[in-house]
C-alpha positions in Angstrom: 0.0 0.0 0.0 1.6 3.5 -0.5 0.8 5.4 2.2 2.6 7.9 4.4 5.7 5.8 4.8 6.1 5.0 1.3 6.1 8.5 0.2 8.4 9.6 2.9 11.1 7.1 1.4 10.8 8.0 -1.9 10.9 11.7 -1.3 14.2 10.8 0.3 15.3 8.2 -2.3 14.5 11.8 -5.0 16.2 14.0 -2.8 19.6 11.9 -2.7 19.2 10.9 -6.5 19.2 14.4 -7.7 15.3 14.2 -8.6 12.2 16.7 -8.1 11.1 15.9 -5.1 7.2 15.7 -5.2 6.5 12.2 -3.8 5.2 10.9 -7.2 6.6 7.7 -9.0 7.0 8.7 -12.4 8.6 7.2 -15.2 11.8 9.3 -14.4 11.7 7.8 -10.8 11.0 4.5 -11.4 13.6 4.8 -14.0 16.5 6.5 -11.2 14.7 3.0 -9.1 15.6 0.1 -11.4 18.8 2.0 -12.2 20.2 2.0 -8.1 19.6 -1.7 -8.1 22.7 -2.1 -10.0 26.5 -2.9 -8.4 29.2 -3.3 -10.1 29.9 -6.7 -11.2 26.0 -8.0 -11.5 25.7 -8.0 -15.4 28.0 -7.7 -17.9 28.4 -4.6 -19.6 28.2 -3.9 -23.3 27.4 -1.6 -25.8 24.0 -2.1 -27.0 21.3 -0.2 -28.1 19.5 0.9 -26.2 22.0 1.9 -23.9 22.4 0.3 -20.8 22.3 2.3 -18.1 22.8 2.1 -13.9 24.5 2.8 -10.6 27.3 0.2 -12.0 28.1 1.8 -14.6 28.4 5.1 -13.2 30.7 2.6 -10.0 32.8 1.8 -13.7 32.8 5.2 -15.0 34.6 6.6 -12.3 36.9 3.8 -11.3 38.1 4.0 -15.4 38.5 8.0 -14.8 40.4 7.8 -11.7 42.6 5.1 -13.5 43.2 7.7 -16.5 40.9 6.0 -19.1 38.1 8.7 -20.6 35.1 7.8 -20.3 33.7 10.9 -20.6 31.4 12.7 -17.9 30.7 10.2 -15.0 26.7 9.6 -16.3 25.6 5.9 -15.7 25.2 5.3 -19.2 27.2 2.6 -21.1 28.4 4.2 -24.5 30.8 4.1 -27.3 33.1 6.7 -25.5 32.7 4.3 -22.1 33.4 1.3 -24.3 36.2 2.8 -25.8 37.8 3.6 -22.4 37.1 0.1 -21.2 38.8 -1.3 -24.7 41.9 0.5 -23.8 41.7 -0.7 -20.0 41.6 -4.5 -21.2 44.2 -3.7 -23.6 46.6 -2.1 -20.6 46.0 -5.0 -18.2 46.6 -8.0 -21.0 42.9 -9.1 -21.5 41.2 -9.6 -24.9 40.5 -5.9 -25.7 36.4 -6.7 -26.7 34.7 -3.5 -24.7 32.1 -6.5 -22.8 33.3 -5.7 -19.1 32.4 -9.4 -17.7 34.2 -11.8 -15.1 37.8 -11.2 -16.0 37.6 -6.9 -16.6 35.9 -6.8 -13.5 38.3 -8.7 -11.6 41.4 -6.2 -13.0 39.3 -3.5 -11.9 39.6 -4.4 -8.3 43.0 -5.5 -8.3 43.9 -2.1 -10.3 40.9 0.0 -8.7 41.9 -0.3 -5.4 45.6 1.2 -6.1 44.4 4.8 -7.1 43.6 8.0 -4.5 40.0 9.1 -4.6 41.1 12.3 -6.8 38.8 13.5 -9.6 38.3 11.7 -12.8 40.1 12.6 -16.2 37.1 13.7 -17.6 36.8 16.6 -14.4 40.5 17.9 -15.6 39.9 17.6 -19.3 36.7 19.8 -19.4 38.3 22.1 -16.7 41.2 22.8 -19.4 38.9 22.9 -22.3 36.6 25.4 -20.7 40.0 27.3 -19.7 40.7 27.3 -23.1 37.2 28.8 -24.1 38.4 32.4 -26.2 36.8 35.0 -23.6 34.1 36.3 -25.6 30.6 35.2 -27.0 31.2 35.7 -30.8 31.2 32.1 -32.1 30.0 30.6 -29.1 27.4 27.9 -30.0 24.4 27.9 -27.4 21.4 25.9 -26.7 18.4 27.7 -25.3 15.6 24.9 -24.5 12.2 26.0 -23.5 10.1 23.4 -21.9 6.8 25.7 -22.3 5.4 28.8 -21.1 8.7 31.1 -21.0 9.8 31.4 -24.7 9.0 34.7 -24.5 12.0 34.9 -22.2 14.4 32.4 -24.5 13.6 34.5 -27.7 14.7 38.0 -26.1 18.0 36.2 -24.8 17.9 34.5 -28.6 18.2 37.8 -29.8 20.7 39.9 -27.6 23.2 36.8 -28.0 23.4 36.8 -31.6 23.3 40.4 -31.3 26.9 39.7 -29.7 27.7 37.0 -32.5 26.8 34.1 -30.9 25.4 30.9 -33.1 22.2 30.0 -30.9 19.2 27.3 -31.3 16.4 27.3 -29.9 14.6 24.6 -28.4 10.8 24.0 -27.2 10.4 20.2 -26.3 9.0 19.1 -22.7 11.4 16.1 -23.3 14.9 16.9 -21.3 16.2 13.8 -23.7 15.3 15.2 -26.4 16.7 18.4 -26.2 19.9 17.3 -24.5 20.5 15.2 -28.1 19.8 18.3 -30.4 21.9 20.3 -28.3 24.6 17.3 -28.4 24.5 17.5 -32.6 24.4 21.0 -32.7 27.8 20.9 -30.6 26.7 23.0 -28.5 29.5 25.0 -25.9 26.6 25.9 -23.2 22.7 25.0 -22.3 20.4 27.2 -20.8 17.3 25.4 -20.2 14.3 27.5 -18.7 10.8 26.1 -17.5 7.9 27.4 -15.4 7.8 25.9 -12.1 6.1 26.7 -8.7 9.0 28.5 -7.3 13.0 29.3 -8.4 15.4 26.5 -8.8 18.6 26.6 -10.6 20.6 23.3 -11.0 23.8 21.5 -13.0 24.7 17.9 -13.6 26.3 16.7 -10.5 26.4 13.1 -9.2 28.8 11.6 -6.2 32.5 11.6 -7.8 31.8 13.7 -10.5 30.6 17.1 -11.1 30.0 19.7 -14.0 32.5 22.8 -13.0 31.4 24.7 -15.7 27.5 24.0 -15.3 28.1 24.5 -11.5 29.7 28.4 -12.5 27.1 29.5 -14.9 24.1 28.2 -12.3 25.6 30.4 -9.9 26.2 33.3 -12.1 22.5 32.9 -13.0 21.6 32.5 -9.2 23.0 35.8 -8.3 21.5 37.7 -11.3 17.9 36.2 -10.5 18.4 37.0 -6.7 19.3 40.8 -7.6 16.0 40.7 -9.0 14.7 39.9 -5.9 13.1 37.1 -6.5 13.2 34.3 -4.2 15.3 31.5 -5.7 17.3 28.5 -4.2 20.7 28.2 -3.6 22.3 26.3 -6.7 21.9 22.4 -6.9 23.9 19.7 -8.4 20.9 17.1 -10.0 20.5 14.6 -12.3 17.8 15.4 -14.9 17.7 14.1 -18.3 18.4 17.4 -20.0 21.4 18.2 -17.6 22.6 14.1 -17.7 22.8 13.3 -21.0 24.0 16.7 -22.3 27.6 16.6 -23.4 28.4 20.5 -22.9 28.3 22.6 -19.5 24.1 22.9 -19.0 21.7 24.6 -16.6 18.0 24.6 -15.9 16.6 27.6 -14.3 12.6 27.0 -13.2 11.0 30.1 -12.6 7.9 30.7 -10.2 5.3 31.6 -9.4 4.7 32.5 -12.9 3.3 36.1 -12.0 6.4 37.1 -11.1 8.1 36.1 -14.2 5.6 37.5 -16.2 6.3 40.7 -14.4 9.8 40.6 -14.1 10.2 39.1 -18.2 12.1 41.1 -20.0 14.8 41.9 -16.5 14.7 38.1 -16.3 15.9 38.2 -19.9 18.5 40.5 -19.5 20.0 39.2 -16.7 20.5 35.8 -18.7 22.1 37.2 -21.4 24.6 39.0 -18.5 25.3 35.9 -16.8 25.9 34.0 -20.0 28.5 37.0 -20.9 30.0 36.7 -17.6 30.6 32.6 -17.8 32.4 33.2 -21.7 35.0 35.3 -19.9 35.3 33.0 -16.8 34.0 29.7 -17.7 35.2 28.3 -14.6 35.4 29.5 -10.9 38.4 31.9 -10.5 41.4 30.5 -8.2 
């Protein structure tokens, strides 16, 4: 029966998975559910379509990174670039180099996994250089802007003042957070801004335990501080695991802004101050030493 007690652990079960929390088993829930069942070394893992996806592969993902193997950002989802880093891993360590991590990969993992400190995986480092690297202004820059309804009043005006400044931008209006994180993945996208009405402020990046977006984690609180300028009560950015911020390859951030009254009367301000935050993370991508 789901009753009082039931609610109260999946509210907690959301809250430490990076979900909404709102009580409700949805498909994303039940999803993040069957996904935490998994430990590393229950199933073999293999690239397959669809991908698979769980708690031990994220467990491989960052035991790979910590080893120096790039499997990209640490995502729980088993795919070419994560069979490519286990290819090379087999290869280092002697064993048939076939990207299926089964009895024998698994087994050099712990006798090689348990060797390395708990410092932060290649893929950390490689996107804190890359964003480093970024040329400090926004002609150029390729962004995503995804509406998932209601505010693309708002994504248009920032649509325009960034190609204003030169910027290539696309514009997005799907309620599906996978599908806009693959069109922003084609369109090779160098930041997402994702923007959808909610009940009150939220901002939030793609952070899971032993990995975390730096420049995703900037840019939400760069937008944090313009939106609380405009006195408008928002939360404190949070690190979450939402489709659209997941499964996007490039720093990303979703901003829900509520109650929608006060966007509406605080639109074009809101608008601005997007466009100033985004300006501000081109010129310091990452969080100043």
């Amino acid at each position: 029966m789901f009753g009082i007690a039931t609610e109260a652990a999946l509210r907690a079960f959301q809250e430490v998975r990076g979900l909404r929390v709102d009580g409700v088993c949805d498909d994303l829930t039940w999803t993040a559910l069957q996904e935490a069942s998994w430990e590393l070394g229950d199933r073999h893992l293999n690239l397959r379509a669809p991908n698979l996806r769980g708690d031990d592969v994220a467990e491989l993902q960052r035991v790979l990174g910590q080893l120096g193997f790039d499997t990209g950002r640490v995502d729980g989802i088993y795919g070419p670039q994560s069979e490519r880093a286990v290819r090379d891993f087999q290869h280092n360590t002697g064993l048939a180099a076939d990207g299926v991590c089964g009895y024998e990969t698994f087994a050099a993992l712990r006798r090689v996994g348990g060797r390395v400190s708990d410092g932060p995986p290649i893929a950390t480092v490689r996107e804190q250089q890359s964003l480093r690297e970024l040329a400090p202004r926004m002609a150029r820059k390729r962004v995503v802007l995804g509406c998932f309804g209601g505010l693309d009043v708002i994504t248009r005006t920032i649509g325009r003042q960034l190609r204003s400044a030169g910027a290539s931008v696309a514009e997005l209006d799907n309620s599906d957070g996978s599908a806009q994180a693959a069109s922003a993945n084609r369109f090779g996208a160098d930041v997402y801004l994702g923007l959808a009405a909610s009940e009150a402020c939220t901002v939030s990046y793609y952070e899971v335990p032993g990995y975390v977006s730096y420049g995703g984690r900037r840019l939400a609180q760069l937008i944090y501080e313009q939106v609380f300028a405009l006195e408008l009560l928002v939360q404190s950015p949070r690190g979450m695991r939402l489709p659209v911020l997941r499964e996007t390859r490039m720093p990303a951030v979703l901003l829900e802004l509520g109650p929608i009254h006060a966007v509406v009367a605080h639109a074009s301000a809101l608008a601005e101050a997007m466009t100033t935050a985004l300006r501000e993370w081109v010129d310091t991508p990452v969080q100043p030493s």
